[in-house]
N, C-alpha and C positions, 0 to 999 in steps of 0.2 A: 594478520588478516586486516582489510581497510572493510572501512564504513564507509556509506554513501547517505549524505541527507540534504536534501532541495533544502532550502530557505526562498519565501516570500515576502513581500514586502507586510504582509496581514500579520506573522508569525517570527517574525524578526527577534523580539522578547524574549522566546523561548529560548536564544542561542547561548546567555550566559547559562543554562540549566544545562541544557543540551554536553555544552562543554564540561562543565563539573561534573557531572554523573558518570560520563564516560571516562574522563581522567579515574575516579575513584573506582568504578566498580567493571569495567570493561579492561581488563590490563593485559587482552591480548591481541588489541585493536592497535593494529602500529601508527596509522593515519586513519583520521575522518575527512572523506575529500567531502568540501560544502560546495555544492552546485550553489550560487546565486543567479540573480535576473540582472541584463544590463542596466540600473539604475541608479543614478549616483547616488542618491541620498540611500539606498538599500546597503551599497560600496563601501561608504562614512560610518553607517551606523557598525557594515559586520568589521571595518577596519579596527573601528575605537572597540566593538568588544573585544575583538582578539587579543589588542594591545592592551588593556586592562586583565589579561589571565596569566598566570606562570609561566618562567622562560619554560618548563616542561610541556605545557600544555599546545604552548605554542607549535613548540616543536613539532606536532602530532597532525599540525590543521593546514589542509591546503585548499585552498579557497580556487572555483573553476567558473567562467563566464556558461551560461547555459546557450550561450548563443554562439560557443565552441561545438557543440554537444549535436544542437537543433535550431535552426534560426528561428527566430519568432514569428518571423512574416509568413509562416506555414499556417498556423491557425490563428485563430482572433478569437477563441474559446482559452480562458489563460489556465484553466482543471485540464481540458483533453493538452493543450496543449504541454502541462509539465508531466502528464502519463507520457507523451513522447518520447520527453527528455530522458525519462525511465528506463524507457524501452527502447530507447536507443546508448545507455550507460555504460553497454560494451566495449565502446569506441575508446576508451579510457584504458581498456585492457594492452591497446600500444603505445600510447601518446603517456599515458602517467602508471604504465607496469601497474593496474589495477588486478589484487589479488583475486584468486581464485580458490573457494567464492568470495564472495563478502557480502556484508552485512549492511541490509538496506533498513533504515529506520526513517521516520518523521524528524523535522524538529520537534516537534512537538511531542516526541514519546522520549521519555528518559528512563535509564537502568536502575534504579532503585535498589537492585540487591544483585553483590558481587558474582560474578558472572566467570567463568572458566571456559574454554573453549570445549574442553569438556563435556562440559552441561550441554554441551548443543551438538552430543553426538552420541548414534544408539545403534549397537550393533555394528558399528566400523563406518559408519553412514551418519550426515548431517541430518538432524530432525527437521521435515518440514510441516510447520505445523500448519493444520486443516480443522475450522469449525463444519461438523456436520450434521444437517437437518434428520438423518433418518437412521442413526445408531447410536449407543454407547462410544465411550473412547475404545478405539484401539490401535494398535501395529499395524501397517501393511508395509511390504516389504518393497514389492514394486507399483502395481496398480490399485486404482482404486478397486479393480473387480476382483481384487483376493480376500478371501473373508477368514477370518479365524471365528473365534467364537463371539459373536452379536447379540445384542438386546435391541428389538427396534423401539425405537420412539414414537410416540403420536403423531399421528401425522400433522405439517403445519397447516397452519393458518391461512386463510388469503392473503390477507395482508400484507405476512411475512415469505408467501411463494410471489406476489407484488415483486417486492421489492428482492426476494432474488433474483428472479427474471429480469428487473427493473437495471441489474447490475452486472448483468451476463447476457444479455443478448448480443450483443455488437462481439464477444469473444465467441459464444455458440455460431452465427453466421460466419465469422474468421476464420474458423476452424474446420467447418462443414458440419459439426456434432447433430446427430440426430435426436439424442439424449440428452436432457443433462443433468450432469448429477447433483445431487444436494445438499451441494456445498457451498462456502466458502471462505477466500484465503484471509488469514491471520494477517493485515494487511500494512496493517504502522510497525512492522519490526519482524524482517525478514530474511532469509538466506538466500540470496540467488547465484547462481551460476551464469558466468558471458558466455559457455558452452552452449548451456540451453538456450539462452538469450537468442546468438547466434541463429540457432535452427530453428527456435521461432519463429524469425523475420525470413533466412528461408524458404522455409515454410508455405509463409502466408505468401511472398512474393511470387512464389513460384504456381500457387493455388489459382491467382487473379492477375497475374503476367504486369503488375506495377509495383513501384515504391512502396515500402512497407503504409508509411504514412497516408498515402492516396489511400490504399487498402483502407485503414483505420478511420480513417475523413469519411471518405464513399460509406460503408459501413454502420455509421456514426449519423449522420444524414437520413439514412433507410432506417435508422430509430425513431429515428424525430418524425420522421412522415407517418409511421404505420401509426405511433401511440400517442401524438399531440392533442389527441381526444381524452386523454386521461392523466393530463397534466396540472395541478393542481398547484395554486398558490401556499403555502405558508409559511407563517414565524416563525421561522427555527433553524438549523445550522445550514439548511439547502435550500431553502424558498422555494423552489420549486419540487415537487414531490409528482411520483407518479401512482397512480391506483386508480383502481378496478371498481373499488368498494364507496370511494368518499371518504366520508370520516369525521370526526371532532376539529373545528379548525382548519378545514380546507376551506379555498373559496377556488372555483374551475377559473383555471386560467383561460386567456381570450388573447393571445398573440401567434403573430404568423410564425411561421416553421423557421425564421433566420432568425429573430428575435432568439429562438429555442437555440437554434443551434451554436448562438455567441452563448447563452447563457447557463445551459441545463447541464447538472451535473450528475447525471444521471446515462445510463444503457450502455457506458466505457467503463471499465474497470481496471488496468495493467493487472491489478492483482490476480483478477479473476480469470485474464488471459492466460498468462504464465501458470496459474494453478490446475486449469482446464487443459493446456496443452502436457503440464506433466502427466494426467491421467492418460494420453495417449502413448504417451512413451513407453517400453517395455525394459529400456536400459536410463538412468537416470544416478544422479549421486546421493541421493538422498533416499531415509524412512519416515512414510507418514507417518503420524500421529492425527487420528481423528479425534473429535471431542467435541460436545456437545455445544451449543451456544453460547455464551453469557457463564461458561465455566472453567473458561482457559486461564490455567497454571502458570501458562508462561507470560501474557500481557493483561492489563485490565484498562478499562476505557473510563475517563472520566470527561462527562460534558458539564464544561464550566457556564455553558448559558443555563442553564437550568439546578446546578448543583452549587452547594455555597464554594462560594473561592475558599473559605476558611481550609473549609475540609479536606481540600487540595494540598491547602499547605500545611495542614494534619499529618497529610499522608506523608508530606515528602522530608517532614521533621524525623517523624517515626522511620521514614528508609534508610535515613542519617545515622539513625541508632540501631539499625540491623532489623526491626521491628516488621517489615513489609514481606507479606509472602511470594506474591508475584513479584518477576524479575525488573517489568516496564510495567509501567503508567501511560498510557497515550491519553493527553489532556488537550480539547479539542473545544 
């Protein structure tokens, strides 16, 4: 199976972990192809990592221009603009015989604890994991609307329907959905299918008679206009935040709708797309796995602007020594 992981210029750092963890604990990951950005010094830096790692490791790393993939001169948003590159990943399915599926991660998220291909399949079926707002964990075989045996949860918060809305809208309009459900995808370390992919953009192109892209842009835009009213400054890994409520540490933002639209990273999701569009599907290669928020077995999230770095590298001592329960760390 190959791996896919964007690198930026912001996360560059992470690429020597990235690589070691996966050499160690991913040993059925033939190739990690690294999408980078066209910039020389991005070029320099992943060049001298890779040459500083094992002839083994090397062997495993193929490094791709993203402006193979997607040109850049598409969007001037550089967050919407690497969901494209994402979502347009399939393209690699001719050009570099990209498996099927494979395994979409962050730089930024690494394996921590030895991993099987195994592990990542239930019932003859890839597991695709699903955080969701409104039940216990469970199985669903094909759609979301099969239920076995449920515990409902409390209903959420404002805040937190905010900010799912906040990350599914632009895929709820793409899709037509009159619904939506109350989820969302497990998003730094994932299984996808070029199959799906494929029918995806299908899909949406055939829905709104353009370019996937256009689709995604126009969309993306119709964000920014209806809720630039509840756009909110603050200190923390998005600067910009959207909400209904206010809050601790917002201050309302006061720029026009292009300002937003280079900047905000907010109302596109890929994640969310592709998780939304498998609810529609009735044939699919995977079993969900739902599970409640903030309780997933299989990744856990650590934000280093607010968490001691120490702990981080607590964490990633102890995975060293077999010690960590979850499989990824997405450190962000």
């Amino acid at each position: 199976m190959d791996q896919i992981t964007l690198i930026s210029s912001d996360d560059i750092e992470s690429l020597p972990y990235h690589i070691r963890f996966t050499a160690c604990n991913l040993p059925f990951i033939a190739r990690t192809l690294y999408v980078i950005p066209n910039d020389m010094t991005v070029r320099d830096r992943v060049r001298s990592i890779i040459e500083d790692r094992t002839r083994a490791e090397r062997s495993r790393i193929v490094v791709i221009d993203e402006e193979s993939i997607v040109p850049s001169s598409v969007c001037e948003n550089k967050w919407i603009y690497q969901q494209l590159v994402k979502l347009a990943i399939s393209t690699l399915r001719e050009s570099h015989r990209l498996s099927e599926p494979f395994l979409f991660t962050d730089i930024d998220t690494i394996c921590v604890r030895r991993v099987a291909e195994g592990d990542l399949i239930r019932e003859g079926k890839y597991v695709f994991w699903i955080a969701h707002y409104g039940h216990e964990p469970a199985y669903f075989d094909t759609t979301f609307k099969r239920t076995t045996t449920l515990k409902r949860l409390p209903a959420i918060d404002g805040n937190t329907a905010s900010w799912l809305m906040s990350f599914s809208w632009c895929a709820q309009a793409l899709l037509g959905l009159k619904e939506l459900p109350a989820v969302s995808a497990v998003n730094a370390c994932v299984l996808w299918s070029s199959t799906v992919l494929t029918g995806l953009r299908y899909m949406v192109e055939k829905r709104f008679g353009k370019p996937f892209n256009e689709c995604v842009l126009d969309s993306f835009r119709a964000f920014i206009k209806e809720h630039n009213d509840h756009f909110y400054e603050y200190k923390g890994y998005r600067r910009i935040v959207m909400s209904y409520y206010g809050g601790e540490g917002l201050v309302k933002g006061d720029y026009d709708d292009e300002y937003y639209f280079r900047n905000v990273r907010l109302g596109f999701s890929e994640w969310q797309l592709y998780t939304l569009f498998l609810s529609m599907l009735q044939r699919h290669p995977y079993v969900f796995h739902f599970q409640p928020p903030h309780t997933n077995e299989f990744i856990a999230e650590f934000n280093a602007e607010v968490q001691n770095i120490e702990i981080l590298q607590a964490a990633i001592a102890s995975a060293e020594q077999g010690g960590r329960r979850c499989h990824f760390i997405n450190f962000y």
